[in-house]
N, CA, C and O of each residue as an XYZ file, in Angstrom:
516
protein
N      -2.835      7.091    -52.999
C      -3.162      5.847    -52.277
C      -2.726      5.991    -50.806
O      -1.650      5.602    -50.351
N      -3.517      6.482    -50.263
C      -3.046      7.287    -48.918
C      -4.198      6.295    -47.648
O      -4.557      6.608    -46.513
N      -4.461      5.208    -48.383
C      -5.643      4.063    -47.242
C      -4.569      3.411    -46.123
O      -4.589      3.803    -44.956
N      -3.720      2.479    -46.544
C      -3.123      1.887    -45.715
C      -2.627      2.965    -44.500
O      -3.275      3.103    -43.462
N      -1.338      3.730    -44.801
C      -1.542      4.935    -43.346
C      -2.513      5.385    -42.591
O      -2.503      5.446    -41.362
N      -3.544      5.774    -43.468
C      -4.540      6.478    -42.530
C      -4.982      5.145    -41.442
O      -4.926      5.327    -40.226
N      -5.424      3.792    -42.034
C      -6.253      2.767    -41.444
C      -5.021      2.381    -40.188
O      -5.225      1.941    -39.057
N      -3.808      2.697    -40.800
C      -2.737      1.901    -39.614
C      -2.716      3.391    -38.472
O      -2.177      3.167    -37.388
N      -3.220      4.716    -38.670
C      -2.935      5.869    -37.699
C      -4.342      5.157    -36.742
O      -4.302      4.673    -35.611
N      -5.715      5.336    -37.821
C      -6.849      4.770    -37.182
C      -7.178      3.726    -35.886
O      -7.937      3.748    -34.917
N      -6.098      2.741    -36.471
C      -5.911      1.682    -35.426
C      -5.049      1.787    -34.295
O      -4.836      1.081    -33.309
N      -4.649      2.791    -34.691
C      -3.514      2.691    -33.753
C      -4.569      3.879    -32.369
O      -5.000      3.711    -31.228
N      -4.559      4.835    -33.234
C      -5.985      6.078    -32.274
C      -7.027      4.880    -31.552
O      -7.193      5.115    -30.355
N      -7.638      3.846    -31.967
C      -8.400      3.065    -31.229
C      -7.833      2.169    -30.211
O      -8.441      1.737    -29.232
N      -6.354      1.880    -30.599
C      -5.923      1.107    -29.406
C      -5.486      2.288    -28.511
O      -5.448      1.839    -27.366
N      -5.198      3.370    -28.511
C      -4.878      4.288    -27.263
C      -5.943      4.056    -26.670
O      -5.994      3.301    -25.699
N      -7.220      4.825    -27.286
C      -8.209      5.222    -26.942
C      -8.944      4.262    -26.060
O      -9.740      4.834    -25.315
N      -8.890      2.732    -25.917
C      -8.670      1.410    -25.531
C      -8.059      1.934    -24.479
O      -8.813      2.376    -23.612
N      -6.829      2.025    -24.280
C      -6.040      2.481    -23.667
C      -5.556      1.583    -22.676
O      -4.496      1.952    -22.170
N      -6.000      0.562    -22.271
C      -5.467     -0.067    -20.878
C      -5.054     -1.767    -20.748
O      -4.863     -2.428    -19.727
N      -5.008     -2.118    -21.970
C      -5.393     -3.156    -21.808
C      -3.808     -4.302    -22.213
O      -4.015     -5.318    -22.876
N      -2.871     -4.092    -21.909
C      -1.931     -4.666    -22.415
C      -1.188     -5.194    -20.910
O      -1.834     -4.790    -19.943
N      -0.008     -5.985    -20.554
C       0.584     -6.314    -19.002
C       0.999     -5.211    -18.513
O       0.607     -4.721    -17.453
N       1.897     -4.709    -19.328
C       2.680     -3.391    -18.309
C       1.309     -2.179    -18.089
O       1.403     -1.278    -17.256
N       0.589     -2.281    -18.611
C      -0.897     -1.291    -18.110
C      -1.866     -1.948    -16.766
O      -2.389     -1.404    -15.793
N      -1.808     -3.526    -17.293
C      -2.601     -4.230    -15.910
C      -1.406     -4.122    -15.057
O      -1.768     -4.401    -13.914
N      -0.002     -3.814    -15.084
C       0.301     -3.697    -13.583
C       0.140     -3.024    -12.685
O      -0.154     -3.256    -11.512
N       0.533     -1.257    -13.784
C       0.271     -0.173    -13.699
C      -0.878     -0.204    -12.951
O      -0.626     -0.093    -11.751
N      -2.004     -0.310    -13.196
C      -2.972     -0.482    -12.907
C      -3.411     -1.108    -11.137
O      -3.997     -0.575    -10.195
N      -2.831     -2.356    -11.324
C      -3.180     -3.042     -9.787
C      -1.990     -2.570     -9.254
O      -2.027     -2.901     -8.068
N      -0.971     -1.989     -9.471
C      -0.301     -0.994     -8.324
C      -0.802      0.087     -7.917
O      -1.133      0.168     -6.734
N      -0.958      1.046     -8.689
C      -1.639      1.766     -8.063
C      -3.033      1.982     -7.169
O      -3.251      2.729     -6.214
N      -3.846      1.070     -7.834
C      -4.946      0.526     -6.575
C      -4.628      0.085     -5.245
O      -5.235      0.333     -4.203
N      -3.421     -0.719     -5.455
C      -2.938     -1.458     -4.102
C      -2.447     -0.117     -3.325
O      -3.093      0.030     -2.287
N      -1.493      0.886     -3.540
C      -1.003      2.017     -3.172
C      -1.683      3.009     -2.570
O      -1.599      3.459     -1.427
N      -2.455      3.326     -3.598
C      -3.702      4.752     -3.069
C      -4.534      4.754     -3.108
O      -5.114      5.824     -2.923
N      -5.283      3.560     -3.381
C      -6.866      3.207     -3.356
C      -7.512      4.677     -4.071
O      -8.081      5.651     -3.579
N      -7.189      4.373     -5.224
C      -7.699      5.575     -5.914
C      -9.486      5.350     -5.974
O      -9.970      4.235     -6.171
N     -10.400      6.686     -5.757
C     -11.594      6.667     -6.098
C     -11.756      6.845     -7.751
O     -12.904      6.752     -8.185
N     -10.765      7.073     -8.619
C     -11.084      7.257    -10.309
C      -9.293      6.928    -10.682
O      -8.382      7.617    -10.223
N      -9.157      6.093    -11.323
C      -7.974      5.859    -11.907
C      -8.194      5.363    -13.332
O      -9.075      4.569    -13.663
N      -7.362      5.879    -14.072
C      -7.136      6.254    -15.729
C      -6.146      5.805    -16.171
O      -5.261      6.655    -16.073
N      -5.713      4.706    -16.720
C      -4.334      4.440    -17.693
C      -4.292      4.386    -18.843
O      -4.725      3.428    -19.483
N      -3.859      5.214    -19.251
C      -4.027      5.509    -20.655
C      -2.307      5.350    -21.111
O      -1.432      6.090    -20.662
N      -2.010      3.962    -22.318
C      -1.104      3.762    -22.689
C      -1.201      4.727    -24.194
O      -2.002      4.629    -25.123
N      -0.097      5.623    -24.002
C       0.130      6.546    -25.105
C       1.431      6.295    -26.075
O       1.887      7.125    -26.862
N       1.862      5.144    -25.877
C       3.153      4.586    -26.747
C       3.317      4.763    -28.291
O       4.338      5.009    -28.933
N       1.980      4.563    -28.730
C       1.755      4.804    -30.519
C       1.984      6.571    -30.886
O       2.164      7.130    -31.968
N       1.896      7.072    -29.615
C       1.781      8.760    -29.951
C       3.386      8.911    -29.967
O       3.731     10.011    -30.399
N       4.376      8.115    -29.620
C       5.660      7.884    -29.716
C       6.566      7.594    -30.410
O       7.788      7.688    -30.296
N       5.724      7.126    -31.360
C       6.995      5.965    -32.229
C       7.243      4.713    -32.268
O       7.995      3.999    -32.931
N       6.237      4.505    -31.174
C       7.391      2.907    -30.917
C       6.211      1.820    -31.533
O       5.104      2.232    -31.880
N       6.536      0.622    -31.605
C       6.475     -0.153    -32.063
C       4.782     -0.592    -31.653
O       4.449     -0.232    -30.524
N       3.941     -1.174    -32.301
C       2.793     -1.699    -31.797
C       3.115     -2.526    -30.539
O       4.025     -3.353    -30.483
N       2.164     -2.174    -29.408
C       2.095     -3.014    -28.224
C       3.787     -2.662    -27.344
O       4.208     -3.396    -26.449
N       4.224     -1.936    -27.638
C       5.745     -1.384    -26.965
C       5.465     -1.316    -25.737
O       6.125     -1.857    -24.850
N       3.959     -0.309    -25.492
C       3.965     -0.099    -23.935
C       5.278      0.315    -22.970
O       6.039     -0.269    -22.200
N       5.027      2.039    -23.614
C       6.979      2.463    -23.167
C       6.275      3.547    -22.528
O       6.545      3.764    -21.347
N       5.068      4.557    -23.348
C       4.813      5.667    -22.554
C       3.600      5.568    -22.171
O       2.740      4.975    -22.822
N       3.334      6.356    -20.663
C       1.669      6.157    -20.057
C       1.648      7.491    -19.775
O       2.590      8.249    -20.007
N       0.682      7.784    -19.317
C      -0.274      8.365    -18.749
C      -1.175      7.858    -18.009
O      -1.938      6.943    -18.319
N      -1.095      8.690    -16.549
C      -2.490      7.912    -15.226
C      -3.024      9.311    -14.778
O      -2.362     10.293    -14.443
N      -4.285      9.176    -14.848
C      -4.718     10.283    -13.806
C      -5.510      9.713    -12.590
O      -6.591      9.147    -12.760
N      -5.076      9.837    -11.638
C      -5.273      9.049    -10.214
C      -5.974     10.589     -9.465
O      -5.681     11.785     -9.465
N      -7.046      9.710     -8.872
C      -7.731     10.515     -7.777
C      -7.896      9.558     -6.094
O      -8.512      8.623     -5.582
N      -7.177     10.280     -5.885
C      -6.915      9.452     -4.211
C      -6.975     10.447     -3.456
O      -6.553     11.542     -3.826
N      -7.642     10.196     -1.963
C      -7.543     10.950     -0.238
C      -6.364     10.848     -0.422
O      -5.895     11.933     -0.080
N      -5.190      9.890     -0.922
C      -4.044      9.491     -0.181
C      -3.644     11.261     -0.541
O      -3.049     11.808      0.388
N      -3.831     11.858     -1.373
C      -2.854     13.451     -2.030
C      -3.138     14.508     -1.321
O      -2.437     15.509     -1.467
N      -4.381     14.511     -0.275
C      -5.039     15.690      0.702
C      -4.300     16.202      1.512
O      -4.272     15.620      2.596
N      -3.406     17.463      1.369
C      -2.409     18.331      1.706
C      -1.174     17.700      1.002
O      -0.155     18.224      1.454
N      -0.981     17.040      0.337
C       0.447     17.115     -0.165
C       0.926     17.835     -1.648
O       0.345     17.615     -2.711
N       1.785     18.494     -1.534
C       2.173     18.736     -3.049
C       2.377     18.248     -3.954
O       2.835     17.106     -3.946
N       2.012     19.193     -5.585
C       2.184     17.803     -6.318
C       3.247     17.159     -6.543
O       3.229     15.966     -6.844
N       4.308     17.846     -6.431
C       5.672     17.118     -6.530
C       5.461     15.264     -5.572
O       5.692     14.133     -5.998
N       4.829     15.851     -3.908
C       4.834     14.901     -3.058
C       4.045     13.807     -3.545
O       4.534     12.690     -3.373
N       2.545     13.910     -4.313
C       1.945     13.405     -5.341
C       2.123     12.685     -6.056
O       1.440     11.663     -6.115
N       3.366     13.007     -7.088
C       4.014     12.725     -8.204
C       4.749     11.059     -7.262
O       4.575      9.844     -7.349
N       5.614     12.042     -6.399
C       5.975     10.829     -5.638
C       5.996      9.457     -5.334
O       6.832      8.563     -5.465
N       4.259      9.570     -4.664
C       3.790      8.805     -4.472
C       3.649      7.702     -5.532
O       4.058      6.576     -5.250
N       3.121      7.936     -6.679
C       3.142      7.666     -8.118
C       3.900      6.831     -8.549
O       3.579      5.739     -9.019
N       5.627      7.539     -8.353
C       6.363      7.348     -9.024
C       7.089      5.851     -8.069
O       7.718      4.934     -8.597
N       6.715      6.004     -6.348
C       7.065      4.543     -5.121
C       6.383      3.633     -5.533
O       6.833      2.497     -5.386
N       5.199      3.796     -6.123
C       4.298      2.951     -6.107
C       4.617      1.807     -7.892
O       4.408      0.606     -8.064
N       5.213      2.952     -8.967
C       5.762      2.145     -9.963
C       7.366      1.988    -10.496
O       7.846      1.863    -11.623
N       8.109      2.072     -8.800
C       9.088      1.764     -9.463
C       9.967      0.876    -10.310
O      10.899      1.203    -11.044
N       9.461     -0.337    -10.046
C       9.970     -1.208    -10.854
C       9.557     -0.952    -12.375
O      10.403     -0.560    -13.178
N       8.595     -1.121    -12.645
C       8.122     -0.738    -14.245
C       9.312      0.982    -14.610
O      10.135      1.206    -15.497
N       8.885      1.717    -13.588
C      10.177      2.719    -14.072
C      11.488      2.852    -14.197
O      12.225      3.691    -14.715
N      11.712      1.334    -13.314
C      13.223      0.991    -13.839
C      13.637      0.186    -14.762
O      14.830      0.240    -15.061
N      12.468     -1.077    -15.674
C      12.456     -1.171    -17.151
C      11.596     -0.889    -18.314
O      11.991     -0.194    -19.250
N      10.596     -1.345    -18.272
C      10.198     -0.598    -19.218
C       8.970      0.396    -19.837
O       8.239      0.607    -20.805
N       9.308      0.783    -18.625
C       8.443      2.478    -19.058
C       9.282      3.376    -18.458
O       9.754      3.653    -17.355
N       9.292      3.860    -20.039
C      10.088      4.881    -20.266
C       9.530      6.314    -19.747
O      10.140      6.947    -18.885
N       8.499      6.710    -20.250
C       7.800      8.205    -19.777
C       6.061      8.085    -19.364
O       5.192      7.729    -20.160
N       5.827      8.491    -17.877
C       5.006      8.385    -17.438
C       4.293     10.073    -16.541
O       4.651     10.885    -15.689
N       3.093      9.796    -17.479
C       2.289     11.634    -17.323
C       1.686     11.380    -16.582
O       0.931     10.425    -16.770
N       1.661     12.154    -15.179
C       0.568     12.026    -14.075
C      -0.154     13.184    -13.744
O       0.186     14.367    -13.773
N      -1.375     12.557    -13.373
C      -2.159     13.958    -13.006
C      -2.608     13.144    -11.862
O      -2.776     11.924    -11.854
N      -2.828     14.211    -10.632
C      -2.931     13.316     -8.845
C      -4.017     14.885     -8.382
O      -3.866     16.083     -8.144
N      -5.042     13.912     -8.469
C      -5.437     15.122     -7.649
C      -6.749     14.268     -6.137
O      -7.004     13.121     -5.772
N      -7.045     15.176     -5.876
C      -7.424     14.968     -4.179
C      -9.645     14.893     -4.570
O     -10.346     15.873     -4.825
N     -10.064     13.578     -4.473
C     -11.527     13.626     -4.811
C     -11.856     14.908     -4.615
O     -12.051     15.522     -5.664
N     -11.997     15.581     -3.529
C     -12.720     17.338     -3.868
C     -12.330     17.954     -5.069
O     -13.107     18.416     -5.904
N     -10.838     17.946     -5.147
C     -10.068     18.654     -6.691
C     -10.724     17.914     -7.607
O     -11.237     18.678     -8.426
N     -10.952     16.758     -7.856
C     -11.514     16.290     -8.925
C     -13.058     16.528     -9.125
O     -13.456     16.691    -10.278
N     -13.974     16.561     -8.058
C     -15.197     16.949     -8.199
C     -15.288     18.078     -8.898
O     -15.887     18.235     -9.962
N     -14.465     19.149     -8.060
C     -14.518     20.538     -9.026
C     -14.221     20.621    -10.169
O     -15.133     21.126    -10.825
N     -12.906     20.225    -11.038
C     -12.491     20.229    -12.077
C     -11.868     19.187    -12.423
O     -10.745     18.940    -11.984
N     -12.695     18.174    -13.529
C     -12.337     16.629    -13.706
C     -11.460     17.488    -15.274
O     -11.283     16.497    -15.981
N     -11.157     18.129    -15.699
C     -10.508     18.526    -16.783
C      -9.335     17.741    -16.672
O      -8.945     17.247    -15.614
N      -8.772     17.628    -17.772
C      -7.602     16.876    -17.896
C      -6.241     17.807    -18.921
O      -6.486     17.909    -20.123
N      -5.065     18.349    -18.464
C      -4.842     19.038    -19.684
C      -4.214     18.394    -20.841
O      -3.481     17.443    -20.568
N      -4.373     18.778    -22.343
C      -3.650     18.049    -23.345
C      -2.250     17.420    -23.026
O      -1.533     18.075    -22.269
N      -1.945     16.662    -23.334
C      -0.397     16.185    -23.134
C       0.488     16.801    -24.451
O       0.185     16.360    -25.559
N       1.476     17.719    -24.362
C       2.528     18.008    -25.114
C       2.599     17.256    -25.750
O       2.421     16.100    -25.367
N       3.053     17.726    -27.727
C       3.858     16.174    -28.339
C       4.588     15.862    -27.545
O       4.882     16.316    -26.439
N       5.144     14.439    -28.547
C       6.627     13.677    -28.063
C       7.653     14.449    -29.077
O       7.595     14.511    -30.305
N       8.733     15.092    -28.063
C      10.133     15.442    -28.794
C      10.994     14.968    -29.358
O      11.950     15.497    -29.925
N      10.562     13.359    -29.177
C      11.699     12.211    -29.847
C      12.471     11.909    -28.669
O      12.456     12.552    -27.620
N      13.189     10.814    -28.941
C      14.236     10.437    -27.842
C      13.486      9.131    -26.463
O      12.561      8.335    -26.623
N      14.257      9.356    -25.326
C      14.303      7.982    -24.538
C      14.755      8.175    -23.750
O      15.862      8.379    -24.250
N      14.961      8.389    -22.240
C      15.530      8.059    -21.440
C      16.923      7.412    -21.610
O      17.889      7.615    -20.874
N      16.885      6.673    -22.597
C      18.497      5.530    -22.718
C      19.037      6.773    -23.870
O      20.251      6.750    -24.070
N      18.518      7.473    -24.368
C      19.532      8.389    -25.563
C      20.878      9.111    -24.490
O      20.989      9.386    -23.295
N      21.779      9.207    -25.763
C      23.074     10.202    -25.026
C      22.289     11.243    -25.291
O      21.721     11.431    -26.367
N      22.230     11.991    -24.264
C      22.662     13.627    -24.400
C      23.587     14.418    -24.404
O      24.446     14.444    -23.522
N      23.539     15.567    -25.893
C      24.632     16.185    -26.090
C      24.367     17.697    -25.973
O      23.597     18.313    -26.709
N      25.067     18.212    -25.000
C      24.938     19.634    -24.796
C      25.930     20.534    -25.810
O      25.924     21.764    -25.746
């Protein structure tokens, strides 16, 4: 009797796949527009691939295509990204995957690469070396 899991993984794969539609995603969202006037922006809430709770909205993923990234590195990129959501990164989003690339970079190669599992854990966990 293996229905109920599969239908609760199912639903859960359709609300990623959805992907955008919850508050901490619409902020996500109109910040970064306000920031870099992205020509293609992507929020993809990946929280269910996590663990956490339905509607948690802890981990994202954005792939932003903005002029604003034309000569900067991606670190400088990332940056930008990361000014533009700091508040949400100081409660609650926890892990956020960016991909920044520059409209020409994206014309050439709109590829996106897989995202690594999740290793478990949180930002708030102790770490023990």
């Amino acid at each position: 009797q293996m229905r109920g899991p599969l239908l609760a993984a199912a639903g859960r794969a359709l609300h990623a796949m959805g992907g955008d539609s919850g508050p901490l995603a619409s902020a996500i969202r109109s910040k970064l527009v306000a920031a870099l006037q992205p020509t293609h922006l992507q929020v993809l809430d990946e929280s269910w691939r996590h663990g956490g709770p339905p509607g948690a909205e802890s981990h994202f993923s954005v792939v932003v295509v903005s002029e604003r990234f034309a000569g900067l590195a991606p670190l400088q990129r990332h940056r930008l990204v990361h000014a533009a959501l700091q508040t949400e990164l100081a409660g609650p989003l926890h892990a956020l995957a960016i991909v920044a690339r520059t409209p020409q970079q994206w014309e050439s190669d709109s590829h996106v690469p897989p995202r690594p599992p999740c290793l478990g854990g949180s930002k708030h966990d102790q770490r023990r070396d």
